[in-house]
C-alpha positions, -999 to 999 in steps of 0.1 A, spaced: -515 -861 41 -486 -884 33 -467 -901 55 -424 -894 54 -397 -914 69 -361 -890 71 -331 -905 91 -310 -880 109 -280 -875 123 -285 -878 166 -270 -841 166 -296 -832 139 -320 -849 157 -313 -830 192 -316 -796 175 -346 -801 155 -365 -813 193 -356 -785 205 -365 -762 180 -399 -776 176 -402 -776 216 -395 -740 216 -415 -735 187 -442 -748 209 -454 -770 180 -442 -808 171 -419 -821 154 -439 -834 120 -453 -797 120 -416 -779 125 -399 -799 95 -431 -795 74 -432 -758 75 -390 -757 70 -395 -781 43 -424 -758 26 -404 -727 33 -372 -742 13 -395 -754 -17 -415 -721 -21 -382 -700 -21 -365 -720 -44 -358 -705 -76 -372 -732 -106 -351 -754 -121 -360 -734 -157 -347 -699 -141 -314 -718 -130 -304 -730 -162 -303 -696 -178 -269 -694 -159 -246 -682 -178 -267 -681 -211 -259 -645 -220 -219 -654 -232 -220 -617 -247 -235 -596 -222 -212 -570 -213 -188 -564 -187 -186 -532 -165 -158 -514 -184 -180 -519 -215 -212 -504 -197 -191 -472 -183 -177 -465 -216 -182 -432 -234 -193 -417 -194 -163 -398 -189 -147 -396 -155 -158 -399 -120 -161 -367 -108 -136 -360 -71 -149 -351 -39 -142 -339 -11 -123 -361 17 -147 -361 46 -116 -361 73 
């Protein structure tokens, strides 16, 4: 297992204690998990540079076109 040095700010120092001390586990182990949690939810770098690739996908107007009308209802008051 490697070995990690992070400098925090005291603040962010206070909270994480106490997190891990409620936790009930230490400190190393409490910004371990956070820090796999973040990577494993991350989306990959490849799916984020798709943003904005589709220049000519259409916008909503387009898509309702040729569906008529919304049809009225009935106020619930």
């Amino acid at each position: 297992m490697a070995n990690l040095t992070i400098y925090l700010p005291d603040e962010i120092e206070f909270k994480v204690r106490k997190a891990a001390s409620e936790s009930k586990v230490s400190i190393s182990k409490w910004v371990a998990d956070r820090i796999a949690t973040s990577v494993e939810s991350s989306l990959p770098p490849e799916f984020l540079a798709l943003a904005g690739a589709f220049p000519d996908f259409p916008d909503l107007e387009d898509l309702r076109r040729g569906y008529g009308e919304d049809a009225h209802s009935k106020s619930l008051d």
